[in-house]
TIVO-2410 file (N, C-alpha, C; in nm, 3 decimals):
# residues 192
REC num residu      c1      c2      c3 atome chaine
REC   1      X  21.788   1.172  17.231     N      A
REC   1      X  21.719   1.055  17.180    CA      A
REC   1      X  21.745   0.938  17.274     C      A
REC   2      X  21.686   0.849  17.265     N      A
REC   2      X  21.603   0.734  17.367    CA      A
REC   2      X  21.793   0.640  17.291     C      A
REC   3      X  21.834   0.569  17.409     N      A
REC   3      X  21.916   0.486  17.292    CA      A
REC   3      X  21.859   0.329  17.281     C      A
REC   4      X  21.718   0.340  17.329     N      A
REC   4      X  21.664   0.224  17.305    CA      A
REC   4      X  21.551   0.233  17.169     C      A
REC   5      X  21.563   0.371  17.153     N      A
REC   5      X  21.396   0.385  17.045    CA      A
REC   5      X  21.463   0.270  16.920     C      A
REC   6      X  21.355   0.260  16.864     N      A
REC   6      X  21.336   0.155  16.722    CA      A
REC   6      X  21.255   0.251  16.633     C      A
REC   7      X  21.362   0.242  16.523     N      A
REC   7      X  21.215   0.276  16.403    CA      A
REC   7      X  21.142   0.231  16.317     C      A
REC   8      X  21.028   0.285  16.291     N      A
REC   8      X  20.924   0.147  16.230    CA      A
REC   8      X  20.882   0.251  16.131     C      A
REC   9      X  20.887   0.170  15.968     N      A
REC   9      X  20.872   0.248  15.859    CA      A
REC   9      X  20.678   0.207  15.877     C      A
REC  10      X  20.599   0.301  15.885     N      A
REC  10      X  20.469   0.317  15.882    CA      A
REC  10      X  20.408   0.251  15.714     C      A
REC  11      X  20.326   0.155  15.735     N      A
REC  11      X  20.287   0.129  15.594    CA      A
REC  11      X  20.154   0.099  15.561     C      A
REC  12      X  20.105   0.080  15.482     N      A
REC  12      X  20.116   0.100  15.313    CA      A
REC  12      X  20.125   0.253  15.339     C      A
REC  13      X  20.249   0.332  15.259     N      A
REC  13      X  20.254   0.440  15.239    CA      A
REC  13      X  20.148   0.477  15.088     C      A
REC  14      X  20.070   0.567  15.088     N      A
REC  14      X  19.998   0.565  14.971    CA      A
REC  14      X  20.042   0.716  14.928     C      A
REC  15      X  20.096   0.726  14.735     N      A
REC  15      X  20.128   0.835  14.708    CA      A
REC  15      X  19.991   0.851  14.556     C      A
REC  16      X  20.036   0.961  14.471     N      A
REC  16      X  19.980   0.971  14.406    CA      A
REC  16      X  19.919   0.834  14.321     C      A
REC  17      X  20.022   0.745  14.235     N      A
REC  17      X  19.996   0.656  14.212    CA      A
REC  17      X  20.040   0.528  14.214     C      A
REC  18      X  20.115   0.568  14.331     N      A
REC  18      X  20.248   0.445  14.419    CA      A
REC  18      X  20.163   0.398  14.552     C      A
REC  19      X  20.182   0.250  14.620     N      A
REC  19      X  20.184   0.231  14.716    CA      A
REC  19      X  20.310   0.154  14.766     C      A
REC  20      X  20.380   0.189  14.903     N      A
REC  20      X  20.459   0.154  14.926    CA      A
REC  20      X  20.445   0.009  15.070     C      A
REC  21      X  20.472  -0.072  15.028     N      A
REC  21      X  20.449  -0.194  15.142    CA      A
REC  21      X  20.541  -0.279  15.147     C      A
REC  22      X  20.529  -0.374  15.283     N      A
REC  22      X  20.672  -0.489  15.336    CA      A
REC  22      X  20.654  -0.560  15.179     C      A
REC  23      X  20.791  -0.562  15.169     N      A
REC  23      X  20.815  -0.686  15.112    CA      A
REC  23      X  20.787  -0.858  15.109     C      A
REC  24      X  20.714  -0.909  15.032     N      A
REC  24      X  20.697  -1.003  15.077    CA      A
REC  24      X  20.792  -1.110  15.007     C      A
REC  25      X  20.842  -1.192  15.136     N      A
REC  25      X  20.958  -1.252  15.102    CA      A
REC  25      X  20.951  -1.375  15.044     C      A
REC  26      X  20.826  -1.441  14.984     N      A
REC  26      X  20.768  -1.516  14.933    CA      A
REC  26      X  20.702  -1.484  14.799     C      A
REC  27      X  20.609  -1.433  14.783     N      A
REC  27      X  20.521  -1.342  14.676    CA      A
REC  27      X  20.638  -1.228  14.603     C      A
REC  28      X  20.683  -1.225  14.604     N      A
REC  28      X  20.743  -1.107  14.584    CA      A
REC  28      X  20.903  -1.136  14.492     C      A
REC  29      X  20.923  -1.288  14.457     N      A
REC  29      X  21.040  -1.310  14.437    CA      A
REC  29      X  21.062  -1.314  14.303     C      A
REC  30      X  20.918  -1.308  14.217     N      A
REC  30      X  20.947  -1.328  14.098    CA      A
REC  30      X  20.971  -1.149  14.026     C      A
REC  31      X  20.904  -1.082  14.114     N      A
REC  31      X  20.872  -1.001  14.064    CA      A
REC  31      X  21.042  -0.894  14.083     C      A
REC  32      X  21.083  -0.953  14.229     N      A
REC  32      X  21.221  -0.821  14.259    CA      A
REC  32      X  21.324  -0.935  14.150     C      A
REC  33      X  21.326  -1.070  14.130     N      A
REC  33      X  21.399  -1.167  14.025    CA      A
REC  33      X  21.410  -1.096  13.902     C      A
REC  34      X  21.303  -1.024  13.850     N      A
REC  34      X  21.297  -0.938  13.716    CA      A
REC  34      X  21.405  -0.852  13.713     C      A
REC  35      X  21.406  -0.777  13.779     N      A
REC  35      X  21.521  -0.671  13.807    CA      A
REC  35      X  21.646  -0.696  13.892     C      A
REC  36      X  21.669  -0.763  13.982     N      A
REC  36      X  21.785  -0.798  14.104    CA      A
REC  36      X  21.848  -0.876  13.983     C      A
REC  37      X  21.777  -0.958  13.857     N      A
REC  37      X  21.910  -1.052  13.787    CA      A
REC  37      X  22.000  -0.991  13.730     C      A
REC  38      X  21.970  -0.869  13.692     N      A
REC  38      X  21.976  -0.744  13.534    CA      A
REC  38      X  22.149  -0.682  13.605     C      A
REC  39      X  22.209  -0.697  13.478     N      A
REC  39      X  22.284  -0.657  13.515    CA      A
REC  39      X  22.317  -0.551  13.478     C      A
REC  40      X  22.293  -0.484  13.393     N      A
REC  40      X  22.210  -0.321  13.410    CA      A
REC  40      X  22.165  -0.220  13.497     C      A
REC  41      X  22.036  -0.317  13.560     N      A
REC  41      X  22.017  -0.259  13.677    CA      A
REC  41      X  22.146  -0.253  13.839     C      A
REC  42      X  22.169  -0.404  13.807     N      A
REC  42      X  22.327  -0.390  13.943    CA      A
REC  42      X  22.430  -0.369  13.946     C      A
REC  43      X  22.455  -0.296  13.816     N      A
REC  43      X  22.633  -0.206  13.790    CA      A
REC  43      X  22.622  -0.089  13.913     C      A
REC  44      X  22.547  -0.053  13.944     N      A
REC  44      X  22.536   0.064  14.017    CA      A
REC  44      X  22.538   0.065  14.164     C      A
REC  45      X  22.467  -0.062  14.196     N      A
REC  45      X  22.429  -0.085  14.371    CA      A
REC  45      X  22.477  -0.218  14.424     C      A
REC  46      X  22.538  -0.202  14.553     N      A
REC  46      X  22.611  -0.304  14.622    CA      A
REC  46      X  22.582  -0.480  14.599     C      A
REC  47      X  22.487  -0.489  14.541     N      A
REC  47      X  22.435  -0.619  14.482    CA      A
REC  47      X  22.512  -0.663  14.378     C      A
REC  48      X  22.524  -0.818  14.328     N      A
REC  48      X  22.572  -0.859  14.246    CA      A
REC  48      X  22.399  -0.918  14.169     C      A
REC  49      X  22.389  -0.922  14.026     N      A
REC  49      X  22.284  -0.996  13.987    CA      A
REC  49      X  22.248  -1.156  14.028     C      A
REC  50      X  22.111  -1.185  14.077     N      A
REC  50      X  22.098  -1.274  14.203    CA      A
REC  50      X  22.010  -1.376  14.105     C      A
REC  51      X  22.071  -1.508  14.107     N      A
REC  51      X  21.930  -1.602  14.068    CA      A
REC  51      X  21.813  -1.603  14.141     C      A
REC  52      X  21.732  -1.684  14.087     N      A
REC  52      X  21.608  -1.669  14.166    CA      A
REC  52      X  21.614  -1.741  14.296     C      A
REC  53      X  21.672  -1.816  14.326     N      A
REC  53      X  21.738  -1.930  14.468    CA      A
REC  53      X  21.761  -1.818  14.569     C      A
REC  54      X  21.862  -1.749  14.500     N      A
REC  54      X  21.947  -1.599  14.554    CA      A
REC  54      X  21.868  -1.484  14.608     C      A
REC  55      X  21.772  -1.454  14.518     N      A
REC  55      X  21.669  -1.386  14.551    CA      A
REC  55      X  21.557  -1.424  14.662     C      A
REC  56      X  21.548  -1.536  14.642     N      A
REC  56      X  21.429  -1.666  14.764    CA      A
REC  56      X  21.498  -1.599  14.874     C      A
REC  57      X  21.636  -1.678  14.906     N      A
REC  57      X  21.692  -1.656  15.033    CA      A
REC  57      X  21.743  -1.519  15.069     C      A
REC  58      X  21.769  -1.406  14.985     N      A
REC  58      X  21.784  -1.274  15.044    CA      A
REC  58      X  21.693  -1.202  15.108     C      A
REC  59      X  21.545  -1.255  15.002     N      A
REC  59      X  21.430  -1.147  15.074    CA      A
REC  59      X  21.387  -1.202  15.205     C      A
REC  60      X  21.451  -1.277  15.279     N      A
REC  60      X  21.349  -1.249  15.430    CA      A
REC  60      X  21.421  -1.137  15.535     C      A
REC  61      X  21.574  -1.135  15.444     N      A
REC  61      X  21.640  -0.983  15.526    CA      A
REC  61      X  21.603  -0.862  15.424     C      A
REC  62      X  21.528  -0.836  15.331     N      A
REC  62      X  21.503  -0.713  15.330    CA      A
REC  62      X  21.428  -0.714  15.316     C      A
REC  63      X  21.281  -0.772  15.358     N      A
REC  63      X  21.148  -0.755  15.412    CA      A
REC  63      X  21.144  -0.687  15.598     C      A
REC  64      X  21.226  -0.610  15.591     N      A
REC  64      X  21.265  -0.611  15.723    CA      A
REC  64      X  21.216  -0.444  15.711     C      A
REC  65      X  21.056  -0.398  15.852     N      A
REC  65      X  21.017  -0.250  15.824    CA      A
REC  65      X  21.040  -0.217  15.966     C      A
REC  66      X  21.075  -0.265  16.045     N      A
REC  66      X  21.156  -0.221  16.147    CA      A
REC  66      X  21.287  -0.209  16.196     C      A
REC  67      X  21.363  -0.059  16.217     N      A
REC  67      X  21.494  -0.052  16.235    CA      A
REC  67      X  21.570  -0.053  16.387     C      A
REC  68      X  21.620  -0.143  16.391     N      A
REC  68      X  21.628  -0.177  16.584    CA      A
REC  68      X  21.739  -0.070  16.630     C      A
REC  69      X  21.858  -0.065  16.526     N      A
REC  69      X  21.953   0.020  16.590    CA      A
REC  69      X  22.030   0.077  16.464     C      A
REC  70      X  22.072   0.200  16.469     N      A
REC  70      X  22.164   0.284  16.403    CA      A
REC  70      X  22.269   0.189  16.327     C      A
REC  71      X  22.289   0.201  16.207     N      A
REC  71      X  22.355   0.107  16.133    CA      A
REC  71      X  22.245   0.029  15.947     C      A
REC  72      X  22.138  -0.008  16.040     N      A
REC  72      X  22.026  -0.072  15.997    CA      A
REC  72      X  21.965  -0.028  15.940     C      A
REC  73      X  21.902  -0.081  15.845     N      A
REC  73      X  21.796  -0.050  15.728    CA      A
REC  73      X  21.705  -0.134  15.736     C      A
REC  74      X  21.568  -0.040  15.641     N      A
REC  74      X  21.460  -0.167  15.623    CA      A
REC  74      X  21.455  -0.096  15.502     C      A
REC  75      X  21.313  -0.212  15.389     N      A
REC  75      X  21.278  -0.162  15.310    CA      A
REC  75      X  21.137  -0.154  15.278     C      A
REC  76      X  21.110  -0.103  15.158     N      A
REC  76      X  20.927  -0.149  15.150    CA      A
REC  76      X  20.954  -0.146  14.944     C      A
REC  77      X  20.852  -0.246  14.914     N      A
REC  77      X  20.869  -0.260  14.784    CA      A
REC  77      X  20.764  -0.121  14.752     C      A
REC  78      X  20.749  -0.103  14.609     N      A
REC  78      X  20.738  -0.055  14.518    CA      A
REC  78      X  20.569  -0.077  14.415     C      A
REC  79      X  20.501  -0.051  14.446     N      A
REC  79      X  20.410  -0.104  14.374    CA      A
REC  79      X  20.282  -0.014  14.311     C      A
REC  80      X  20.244  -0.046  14.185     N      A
REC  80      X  20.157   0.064  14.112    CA      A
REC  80      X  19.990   0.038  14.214     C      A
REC  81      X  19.938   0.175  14.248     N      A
REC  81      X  19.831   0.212  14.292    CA      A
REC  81      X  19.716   0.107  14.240     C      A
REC  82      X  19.742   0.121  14.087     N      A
REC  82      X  19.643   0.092  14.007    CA      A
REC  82      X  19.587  -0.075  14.013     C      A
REC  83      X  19.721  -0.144  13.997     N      A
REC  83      X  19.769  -0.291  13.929    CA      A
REC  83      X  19.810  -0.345  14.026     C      A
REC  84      X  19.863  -0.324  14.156     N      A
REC  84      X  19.942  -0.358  14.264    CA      A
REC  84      X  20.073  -0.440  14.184     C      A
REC  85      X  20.161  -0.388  14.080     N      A
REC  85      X  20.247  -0.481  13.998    CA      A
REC  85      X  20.361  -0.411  14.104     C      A
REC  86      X  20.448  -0.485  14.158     N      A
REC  86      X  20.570  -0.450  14.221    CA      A
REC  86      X  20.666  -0.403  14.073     C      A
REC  87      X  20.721  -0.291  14.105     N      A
REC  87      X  20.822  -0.201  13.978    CA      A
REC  87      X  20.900  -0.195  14.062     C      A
REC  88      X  20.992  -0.198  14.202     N      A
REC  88      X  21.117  -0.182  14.241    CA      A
REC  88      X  21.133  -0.177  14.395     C      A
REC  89      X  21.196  -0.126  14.449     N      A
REC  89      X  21.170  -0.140  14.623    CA      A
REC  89      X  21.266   0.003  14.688     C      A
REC  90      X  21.256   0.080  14.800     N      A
REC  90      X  21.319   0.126  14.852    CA      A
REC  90      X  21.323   0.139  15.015     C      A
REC  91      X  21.446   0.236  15.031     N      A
REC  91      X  21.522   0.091  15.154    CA      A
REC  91      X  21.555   0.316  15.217     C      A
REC  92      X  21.571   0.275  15.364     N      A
REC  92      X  21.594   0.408  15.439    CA      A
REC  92      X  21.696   0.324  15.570     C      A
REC  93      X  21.789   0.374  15.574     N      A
REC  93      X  21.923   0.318  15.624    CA      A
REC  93      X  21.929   0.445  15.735     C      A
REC  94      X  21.940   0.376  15.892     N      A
REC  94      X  21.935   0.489  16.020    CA      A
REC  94      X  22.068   0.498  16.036     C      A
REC  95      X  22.127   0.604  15.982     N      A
REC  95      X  22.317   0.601  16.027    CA      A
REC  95      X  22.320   0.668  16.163     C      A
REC  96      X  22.261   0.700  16.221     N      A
REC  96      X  22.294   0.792  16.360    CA      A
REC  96      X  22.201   0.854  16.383     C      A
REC  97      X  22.120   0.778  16.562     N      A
REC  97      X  22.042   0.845  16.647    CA      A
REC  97      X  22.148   0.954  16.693     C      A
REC  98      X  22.248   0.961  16.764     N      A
REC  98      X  22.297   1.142  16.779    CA      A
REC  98      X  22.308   1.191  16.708     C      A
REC  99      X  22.305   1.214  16.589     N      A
REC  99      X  22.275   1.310  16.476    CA      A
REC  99      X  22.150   1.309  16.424     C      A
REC 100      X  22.066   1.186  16.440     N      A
REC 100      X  21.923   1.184  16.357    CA      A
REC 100      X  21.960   1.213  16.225     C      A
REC 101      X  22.024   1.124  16.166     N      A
REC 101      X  22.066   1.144  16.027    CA      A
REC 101      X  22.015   0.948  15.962     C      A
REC 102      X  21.991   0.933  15.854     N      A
REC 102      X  21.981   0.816  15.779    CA      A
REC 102      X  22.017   0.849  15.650     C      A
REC 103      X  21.993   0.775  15.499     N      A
REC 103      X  22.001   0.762  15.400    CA      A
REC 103      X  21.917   0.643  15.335     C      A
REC 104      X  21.864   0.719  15.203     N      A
REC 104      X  21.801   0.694  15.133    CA      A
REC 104      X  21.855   0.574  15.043     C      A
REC 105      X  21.764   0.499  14.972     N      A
REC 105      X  21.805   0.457  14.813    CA      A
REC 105      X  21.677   0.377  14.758     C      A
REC 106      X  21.690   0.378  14.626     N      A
REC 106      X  21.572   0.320  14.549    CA      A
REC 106      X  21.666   0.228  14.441     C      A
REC 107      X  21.564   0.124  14.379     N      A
REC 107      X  21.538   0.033  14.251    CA      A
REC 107      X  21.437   0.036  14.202     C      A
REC 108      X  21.443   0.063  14.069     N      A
REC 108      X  21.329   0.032  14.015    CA      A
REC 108      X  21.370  -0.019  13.882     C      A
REC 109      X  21.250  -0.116  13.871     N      A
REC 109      X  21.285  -0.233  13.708    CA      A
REC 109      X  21.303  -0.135  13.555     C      A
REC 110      X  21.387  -0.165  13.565     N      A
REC 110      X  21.400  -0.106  13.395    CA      A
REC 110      X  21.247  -0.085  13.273     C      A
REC 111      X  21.197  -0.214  13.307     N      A
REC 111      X  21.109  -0.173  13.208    CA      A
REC 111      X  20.953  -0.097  13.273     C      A
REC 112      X  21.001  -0.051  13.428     N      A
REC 112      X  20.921   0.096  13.420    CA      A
REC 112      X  20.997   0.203  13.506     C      A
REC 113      X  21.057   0.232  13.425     N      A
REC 113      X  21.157   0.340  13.396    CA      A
REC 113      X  21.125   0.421  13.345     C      A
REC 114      X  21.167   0.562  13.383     N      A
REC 114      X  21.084   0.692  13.261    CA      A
REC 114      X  20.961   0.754  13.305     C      A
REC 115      X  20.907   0.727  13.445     N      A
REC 115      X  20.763   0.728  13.439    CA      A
REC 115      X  20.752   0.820  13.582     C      A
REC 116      X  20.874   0.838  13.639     N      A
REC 116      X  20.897   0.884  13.786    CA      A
REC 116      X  20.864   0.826  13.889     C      A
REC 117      X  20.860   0.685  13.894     N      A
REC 117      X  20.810   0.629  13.998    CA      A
REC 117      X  20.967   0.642  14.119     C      A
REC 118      X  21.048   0.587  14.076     N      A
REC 118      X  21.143   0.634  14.189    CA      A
REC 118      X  21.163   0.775  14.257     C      A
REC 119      X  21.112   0.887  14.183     N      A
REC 119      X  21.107   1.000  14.263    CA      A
REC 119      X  21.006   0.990  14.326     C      A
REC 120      X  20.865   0.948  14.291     N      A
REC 120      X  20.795   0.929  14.343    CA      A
REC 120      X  20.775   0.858  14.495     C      A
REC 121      X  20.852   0.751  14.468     N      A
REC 121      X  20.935   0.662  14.569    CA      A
REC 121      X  20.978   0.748  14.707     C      A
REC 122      X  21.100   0.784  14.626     N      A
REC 122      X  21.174   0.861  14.690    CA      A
REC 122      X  21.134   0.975  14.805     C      A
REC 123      X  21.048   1.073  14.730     N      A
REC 123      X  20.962   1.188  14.801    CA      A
REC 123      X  20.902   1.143  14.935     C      A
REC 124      X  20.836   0.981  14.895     N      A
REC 124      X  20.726   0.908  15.009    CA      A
REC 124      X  20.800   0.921  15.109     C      A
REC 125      X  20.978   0.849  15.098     N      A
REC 125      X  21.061   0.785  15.166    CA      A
REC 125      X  21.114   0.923  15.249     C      A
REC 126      X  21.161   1.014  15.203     N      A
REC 126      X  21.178   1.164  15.283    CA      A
REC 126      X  21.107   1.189  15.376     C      A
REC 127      X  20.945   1.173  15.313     N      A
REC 127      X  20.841   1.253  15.438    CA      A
REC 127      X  20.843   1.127  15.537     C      A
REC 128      X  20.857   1.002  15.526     N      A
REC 128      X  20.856   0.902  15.633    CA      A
REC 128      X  20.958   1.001  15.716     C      A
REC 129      X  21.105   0.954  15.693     N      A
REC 129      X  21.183   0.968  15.699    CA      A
REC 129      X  21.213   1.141  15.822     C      A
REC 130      X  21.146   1.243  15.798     N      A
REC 130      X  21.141   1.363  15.860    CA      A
REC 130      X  21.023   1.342  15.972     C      A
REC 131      X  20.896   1.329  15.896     N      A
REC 131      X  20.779   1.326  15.951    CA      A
REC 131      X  20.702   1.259  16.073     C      A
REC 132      X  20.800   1.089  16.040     N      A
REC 132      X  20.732   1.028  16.119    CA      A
REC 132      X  20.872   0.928  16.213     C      A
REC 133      X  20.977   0.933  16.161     N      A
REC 133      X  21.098   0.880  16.192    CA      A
REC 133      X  21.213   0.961  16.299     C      A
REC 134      X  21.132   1.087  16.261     N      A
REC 134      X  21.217   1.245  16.323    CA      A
REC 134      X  21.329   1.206  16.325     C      A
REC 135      X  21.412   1.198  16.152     N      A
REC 135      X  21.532   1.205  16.148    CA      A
REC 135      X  21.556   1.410  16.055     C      A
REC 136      X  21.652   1.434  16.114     N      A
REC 136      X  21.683   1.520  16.071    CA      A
REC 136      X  21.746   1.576  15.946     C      A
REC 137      X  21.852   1.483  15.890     N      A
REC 137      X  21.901   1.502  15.809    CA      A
REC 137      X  21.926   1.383  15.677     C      A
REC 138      X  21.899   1.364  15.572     N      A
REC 138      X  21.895   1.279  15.512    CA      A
REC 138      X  21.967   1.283  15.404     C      A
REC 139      X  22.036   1.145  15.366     N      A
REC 139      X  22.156   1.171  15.282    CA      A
REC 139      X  22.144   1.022  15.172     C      A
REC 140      X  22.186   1.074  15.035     N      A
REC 140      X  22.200   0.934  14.936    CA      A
REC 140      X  22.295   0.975  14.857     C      A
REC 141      X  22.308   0.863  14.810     N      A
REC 141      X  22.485   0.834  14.737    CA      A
REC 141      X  22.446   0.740  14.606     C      A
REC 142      X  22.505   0.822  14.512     N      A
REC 142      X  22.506   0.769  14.396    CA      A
REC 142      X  22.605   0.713  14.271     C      A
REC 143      X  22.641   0.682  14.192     N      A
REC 143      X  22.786   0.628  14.129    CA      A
REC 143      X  22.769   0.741  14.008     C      A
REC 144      X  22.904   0.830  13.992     N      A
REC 144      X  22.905   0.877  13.939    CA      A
REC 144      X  22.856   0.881  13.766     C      A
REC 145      X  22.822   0.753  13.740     N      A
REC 145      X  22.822   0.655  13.603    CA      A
REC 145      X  22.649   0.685  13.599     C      A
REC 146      X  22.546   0.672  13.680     N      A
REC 146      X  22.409   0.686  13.708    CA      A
REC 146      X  22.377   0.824  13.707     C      A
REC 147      X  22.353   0.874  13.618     N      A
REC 147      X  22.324   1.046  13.590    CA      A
REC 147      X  22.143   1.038  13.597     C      A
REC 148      X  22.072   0.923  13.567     N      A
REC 148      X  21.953   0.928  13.598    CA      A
REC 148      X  21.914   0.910  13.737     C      A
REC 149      X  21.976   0.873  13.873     N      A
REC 149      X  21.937   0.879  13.954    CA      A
REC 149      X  21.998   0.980  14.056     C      A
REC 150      X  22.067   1.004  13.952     N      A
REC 150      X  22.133   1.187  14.006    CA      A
REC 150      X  22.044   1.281  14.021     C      A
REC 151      X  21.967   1.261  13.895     N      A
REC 151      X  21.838   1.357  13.852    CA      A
REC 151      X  21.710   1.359  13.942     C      A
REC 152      X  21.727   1.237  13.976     N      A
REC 152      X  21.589   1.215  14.063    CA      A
REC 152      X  21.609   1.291  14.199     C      A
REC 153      X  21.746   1.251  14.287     N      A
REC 153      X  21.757   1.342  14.361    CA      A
REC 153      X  21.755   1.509  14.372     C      A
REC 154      X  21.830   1.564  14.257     N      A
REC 154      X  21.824   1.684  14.220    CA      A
REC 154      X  21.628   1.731  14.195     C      A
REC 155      X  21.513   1.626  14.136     N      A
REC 155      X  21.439   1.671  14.154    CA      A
REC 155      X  21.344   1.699  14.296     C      A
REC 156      X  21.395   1.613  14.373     N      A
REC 156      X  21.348   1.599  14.512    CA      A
REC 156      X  21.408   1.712  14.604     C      A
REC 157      X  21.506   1.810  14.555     N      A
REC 157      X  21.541   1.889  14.595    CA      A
REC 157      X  21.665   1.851  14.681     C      A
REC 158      X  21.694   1.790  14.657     N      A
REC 158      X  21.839   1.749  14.728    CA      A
REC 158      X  21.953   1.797  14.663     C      A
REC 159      X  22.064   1.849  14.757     N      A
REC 159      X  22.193   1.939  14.719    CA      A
REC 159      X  22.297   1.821  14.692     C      A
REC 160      X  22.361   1.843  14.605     N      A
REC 160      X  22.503   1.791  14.562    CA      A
REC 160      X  22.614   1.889  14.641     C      A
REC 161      X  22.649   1.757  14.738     N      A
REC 161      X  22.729   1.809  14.892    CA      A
REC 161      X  22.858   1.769  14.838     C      A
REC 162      X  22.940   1.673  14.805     N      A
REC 162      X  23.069   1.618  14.753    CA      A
REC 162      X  23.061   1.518  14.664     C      A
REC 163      X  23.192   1.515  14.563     N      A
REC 163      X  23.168   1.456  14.470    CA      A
REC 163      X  23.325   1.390  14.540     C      A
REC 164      X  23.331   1.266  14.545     N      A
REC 164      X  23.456   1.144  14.573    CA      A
REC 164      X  23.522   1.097  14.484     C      A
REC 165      X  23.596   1.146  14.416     N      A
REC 165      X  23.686   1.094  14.316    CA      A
REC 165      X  23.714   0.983  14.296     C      A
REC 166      X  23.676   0.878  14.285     N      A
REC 166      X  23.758   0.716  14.272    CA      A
REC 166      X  23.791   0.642  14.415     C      A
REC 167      X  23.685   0.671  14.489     N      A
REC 167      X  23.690   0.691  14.649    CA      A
REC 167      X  23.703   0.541  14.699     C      A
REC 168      X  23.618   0.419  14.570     N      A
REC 168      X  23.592   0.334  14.591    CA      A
REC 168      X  23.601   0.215  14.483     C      A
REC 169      X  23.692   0.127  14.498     N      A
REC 169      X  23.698  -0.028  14.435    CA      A
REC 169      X  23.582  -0.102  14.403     C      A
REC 170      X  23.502  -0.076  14.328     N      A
REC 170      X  23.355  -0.116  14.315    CA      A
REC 170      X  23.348  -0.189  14.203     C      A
REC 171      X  23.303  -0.314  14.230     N      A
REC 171      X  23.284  -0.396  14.073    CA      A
REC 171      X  23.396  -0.417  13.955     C      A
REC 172      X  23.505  -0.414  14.040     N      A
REC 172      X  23.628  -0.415  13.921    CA      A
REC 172      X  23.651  -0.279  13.895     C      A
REC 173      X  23.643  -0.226  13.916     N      A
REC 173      X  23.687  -0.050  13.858    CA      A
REC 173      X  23.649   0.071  13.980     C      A
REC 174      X  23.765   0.137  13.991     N      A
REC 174      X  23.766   0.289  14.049    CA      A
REC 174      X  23.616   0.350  14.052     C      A
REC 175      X  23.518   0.379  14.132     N      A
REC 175      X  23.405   0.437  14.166    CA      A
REC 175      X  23.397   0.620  14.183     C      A
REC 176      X  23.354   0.677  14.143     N      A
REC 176      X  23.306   0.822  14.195    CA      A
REC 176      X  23.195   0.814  14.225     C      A
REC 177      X  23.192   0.873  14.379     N      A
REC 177      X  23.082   0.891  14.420    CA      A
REC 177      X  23.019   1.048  14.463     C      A
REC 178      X  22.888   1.036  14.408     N      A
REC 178      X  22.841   1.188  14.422    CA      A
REC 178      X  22.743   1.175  14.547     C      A
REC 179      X  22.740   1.283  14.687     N      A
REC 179      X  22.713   1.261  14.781    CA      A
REC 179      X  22.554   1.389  14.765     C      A
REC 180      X  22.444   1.366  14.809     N      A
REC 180      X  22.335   1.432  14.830    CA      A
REC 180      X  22.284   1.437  14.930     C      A
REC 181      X  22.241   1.570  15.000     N      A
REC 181      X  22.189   1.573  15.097    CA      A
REC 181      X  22.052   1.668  15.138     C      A
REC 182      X  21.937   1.637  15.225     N      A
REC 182      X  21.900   1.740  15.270    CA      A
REC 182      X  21.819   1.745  15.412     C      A
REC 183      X  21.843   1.847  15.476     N      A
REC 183      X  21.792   1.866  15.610    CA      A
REC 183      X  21.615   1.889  15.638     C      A
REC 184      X  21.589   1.826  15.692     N      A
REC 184      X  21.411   1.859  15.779    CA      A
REC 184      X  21.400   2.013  15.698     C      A
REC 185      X  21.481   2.102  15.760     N      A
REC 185      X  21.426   2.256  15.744    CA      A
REC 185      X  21.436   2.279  15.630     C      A
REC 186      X  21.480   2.212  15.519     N      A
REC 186      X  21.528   2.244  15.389    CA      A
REC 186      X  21.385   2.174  15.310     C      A
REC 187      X  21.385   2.034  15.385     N      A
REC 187      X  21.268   1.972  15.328    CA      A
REC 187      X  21.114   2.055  15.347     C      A
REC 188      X  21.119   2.065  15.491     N      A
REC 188      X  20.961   2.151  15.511    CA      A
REC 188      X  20.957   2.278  15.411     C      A
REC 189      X  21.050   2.354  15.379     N      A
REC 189      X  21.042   2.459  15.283    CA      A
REC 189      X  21.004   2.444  15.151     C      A
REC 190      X  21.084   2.279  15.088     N      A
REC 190      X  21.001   2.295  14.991    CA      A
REC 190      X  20.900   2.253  14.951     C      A
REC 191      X  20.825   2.212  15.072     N      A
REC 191      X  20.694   2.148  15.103    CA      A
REC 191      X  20.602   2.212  15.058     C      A
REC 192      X  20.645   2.392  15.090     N      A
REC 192      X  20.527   2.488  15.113    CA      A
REC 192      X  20.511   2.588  14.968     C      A
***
């Protein structure tokens, strides 16, 4: 691999009844404000619940669909086919051009929840991710406490690789983390 290549998440990703697009770091604040405040939704992910000020000034770094170097993430929000209503955002993190490996993760607002849009999400974010990113191996991490987004991976076909015992000081309390993974060749198989 090039150690200059960049990767650029290709967009509007269009799925069944998802489209996936940049974030807009303006337009977009009331809607990720719904969910980023919830503290429900941020027991689980490196975020603390964000006022709307908080939210203003975070989104012009994760409106970010180009990844310059290994380390780095971008994301693309979340939004219904139908309604264009933003429901959550997900983010593909490049951990290593010599391995061609990254990691996944999704949000989505509680009150559309239940409906599979994060697998939905998710699936889009894989085939970027193999297809057009030519990363090889792809990996997400979840808190042992989140059994629904355990599930989502398990439906996407992703293996439960290690489970981390209290690995991590997270939010005031001991963390388990459950580790998921799956490879290009694993993915194209269950393509077919």
């Amino acid at each position: 691999m090039s150690p200059d290549r960049v990767l650029t998440l290709q967009h509007p990703v269009r799925t069944e009844r998802l489209v996936l697009r940049p974030i807009d770091p303006v337009g977009d604040v009331d809607a990720i404000h719904a969910y980023a405040s919830r503290e429900d939704v941020c027991r689980y992910i490196p975020w603390t619940p964000k006022a709307r000020h908080e939210v203003a000034a975070w989104l012009p770094r994760r409106a970010i669909t180009t990844i310059e170097a290994p380390g780095n993430g971008a994301s693309l929000a979340i939004t219904l086919a139908a309604t264009g209503e933003l429901v959550g955002d997900t983010m593909i993190i490049w951990t290593s051009d010599e391995h061609r490996t990254g990691e996944i993760g999704y949000v989505v607002n509680p009150a559309y929840a239940g409906h599979g849009y994060a697998t939905e999400a998710a699936r889009a974010m894989l085939a970027m991710a193999f297809d057009r990113l030519g990363l090889r191996r792809v990996v997400a991490r979840v808190d042992a406490r989140n059994p629904a987004s355990a599930a989502v991976l398990r439906k996407l076909g992703m293996r439960q690789e290690a489970v981390l015992v209290e690995n991590e000081w997270f939010k005031g309390a001991w963390s388990t983390e459950i580790d998921f993974a799956v490879l290009e060749r694993e993915w194209r198989a269950l393509a077919t």
